[in-house]
N, C-alpha and C positions, 0 to 999 in steps of 0.2 A: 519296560519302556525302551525301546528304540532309537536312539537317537545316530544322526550322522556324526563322523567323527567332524570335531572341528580344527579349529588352528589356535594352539596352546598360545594365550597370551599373556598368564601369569602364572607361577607354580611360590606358594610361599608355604612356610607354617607360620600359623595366624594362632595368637592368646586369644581372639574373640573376632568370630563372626561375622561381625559389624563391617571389619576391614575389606574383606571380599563383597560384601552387598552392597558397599558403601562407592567402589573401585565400581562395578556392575552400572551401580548408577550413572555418577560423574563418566563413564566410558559410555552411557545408553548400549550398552550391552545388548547386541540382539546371540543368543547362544547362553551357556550353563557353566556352573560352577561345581564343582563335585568336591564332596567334602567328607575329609576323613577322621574323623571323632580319636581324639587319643588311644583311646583301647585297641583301635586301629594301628595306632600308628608304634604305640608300646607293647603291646598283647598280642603280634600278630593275628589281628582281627581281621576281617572280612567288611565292617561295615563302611557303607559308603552313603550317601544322601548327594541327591541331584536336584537341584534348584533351574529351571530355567528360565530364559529373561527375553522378551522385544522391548529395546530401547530403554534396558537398563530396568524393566520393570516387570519382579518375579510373575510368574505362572503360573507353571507347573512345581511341587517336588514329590521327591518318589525317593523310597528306598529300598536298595539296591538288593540287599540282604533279605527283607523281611516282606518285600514285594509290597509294602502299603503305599498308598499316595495322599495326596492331598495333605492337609492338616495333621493328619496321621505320622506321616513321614517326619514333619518336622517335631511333632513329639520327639519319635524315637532319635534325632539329632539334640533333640535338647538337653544336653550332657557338658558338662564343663571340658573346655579346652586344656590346650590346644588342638586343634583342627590344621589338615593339609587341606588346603583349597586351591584348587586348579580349575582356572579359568581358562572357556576356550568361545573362541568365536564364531560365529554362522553366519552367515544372511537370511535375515528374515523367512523366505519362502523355504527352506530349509528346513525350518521348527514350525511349517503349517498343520502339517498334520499332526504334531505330536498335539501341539497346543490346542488340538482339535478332540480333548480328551479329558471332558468335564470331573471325572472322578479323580483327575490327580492336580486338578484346581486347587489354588491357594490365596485368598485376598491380596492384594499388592501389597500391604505393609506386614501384614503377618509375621513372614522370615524374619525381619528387624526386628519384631516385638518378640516374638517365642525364640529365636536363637539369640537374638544379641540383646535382648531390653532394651533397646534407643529406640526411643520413642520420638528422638526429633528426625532419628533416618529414616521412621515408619510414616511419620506424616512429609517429610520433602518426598516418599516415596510415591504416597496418596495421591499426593500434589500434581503429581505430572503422569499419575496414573489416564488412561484413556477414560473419558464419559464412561463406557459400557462399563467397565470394570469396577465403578464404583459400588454397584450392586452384590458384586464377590465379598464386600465387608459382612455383609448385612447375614446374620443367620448360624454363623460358625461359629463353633466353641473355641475358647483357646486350648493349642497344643496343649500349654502346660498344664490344662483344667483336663484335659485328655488323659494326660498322661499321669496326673495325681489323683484320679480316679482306678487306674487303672493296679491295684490292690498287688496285684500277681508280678506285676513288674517290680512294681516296688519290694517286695521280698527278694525276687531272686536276685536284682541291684545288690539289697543287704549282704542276702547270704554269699553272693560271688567277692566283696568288697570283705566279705570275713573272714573265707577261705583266703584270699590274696594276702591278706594282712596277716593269718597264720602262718602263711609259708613263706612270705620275707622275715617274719618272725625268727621262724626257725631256721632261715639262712641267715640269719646275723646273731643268733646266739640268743635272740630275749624270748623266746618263748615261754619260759619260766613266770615274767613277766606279765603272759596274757590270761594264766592260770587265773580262778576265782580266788580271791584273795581271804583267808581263813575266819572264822570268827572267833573275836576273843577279845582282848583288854582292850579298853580304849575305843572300841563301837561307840557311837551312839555319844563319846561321853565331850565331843567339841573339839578333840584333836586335829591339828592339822597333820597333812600326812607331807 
């Protein structure tokens, strides 16, 4: 996705989501928010998710990385914070053609429900959503039903968060620690440990 640059009107790190979408709103944001998932921000990662907004009211999102849109996109954001979000501004006619790009479509309350859970940001979002857009609710799975179906992700999550956890491990000495712990007296017989 394409977009012009805009004019940076907030740069924060955000514990939750909400904050930036919430900002988008209350500002009727016409232009996008880009948001950078911790693993990003700790992991020098790569990924990035782009939300964008007329009059404070999402649209589009896409990701950056993994080139998905729509619904999809915000699966692969829906990852515990913190998030760098950087908001930038457009005029309207500016984001016509992007928003002119049905497969990277997202309900207007979506973002707030699959990235942040507020469900009261997702309905003042609805709210002031346009007539036409109300039909964008109707038909789409949630991100997170996306994304907890999605078997293969959910493993290599595990197996990257096991690898990570072994190798601060062994930079701090407890490796010893993550070893299977041996069988022998006191199994089974109600000890606490």
């Amino acid at each position: 996705m394409n977009l012009p640059r805009g004019d940076l009107v907030r740069s924060r790190v955000v514990a939750d989501p909400a904050d930036a979408l919430e900002l988008a709103l209350d500002r009727t944001l016409s232009g996008y928010v880009v948001f950078e998932p911790q693993g990003t921000l700790l992991l020098d990662g790569e990924t990035r998710g782009v939300i964008t907004f007329d009059a404070g009211v999402p649209v589009l999102a896409y990701n950056t990385t993994t080139d998905r849109g729509g619904p999809d996109a915000l699966a692969d954001l829906a990852v515990p914070g913190p998030y760098r979000a950087d908001l930038y501004e457009l005029p309207e006619r500016a984001l016509a053609e992007a928003h002119d790009t049905p497969e990277l479509r997202v309900p207007p309350g979506m973002p707030a429900e699959e990235l942040a859970d507020a469900a009261d940001l997702a309905a003042r979002t609805r709210a002031v959503a346009p007539d036409d857009r109300a039909d964008d609710e109707d038909g789409h799975a949630s991100a997170v039903e996306a994304f907890l179906a999605d078997e293969a992700k959910i493993d290599a999550i595990r197996e990257r968060a096991r690898e990570e956890a072994q190798t601060r491990a062994e930079e701090w000495g407890f490796a010893d620690e993550l070893r299977e712990p041996s069988r022998g007296r006191g199994e089974g017989d109600g000890a606490a440990w």
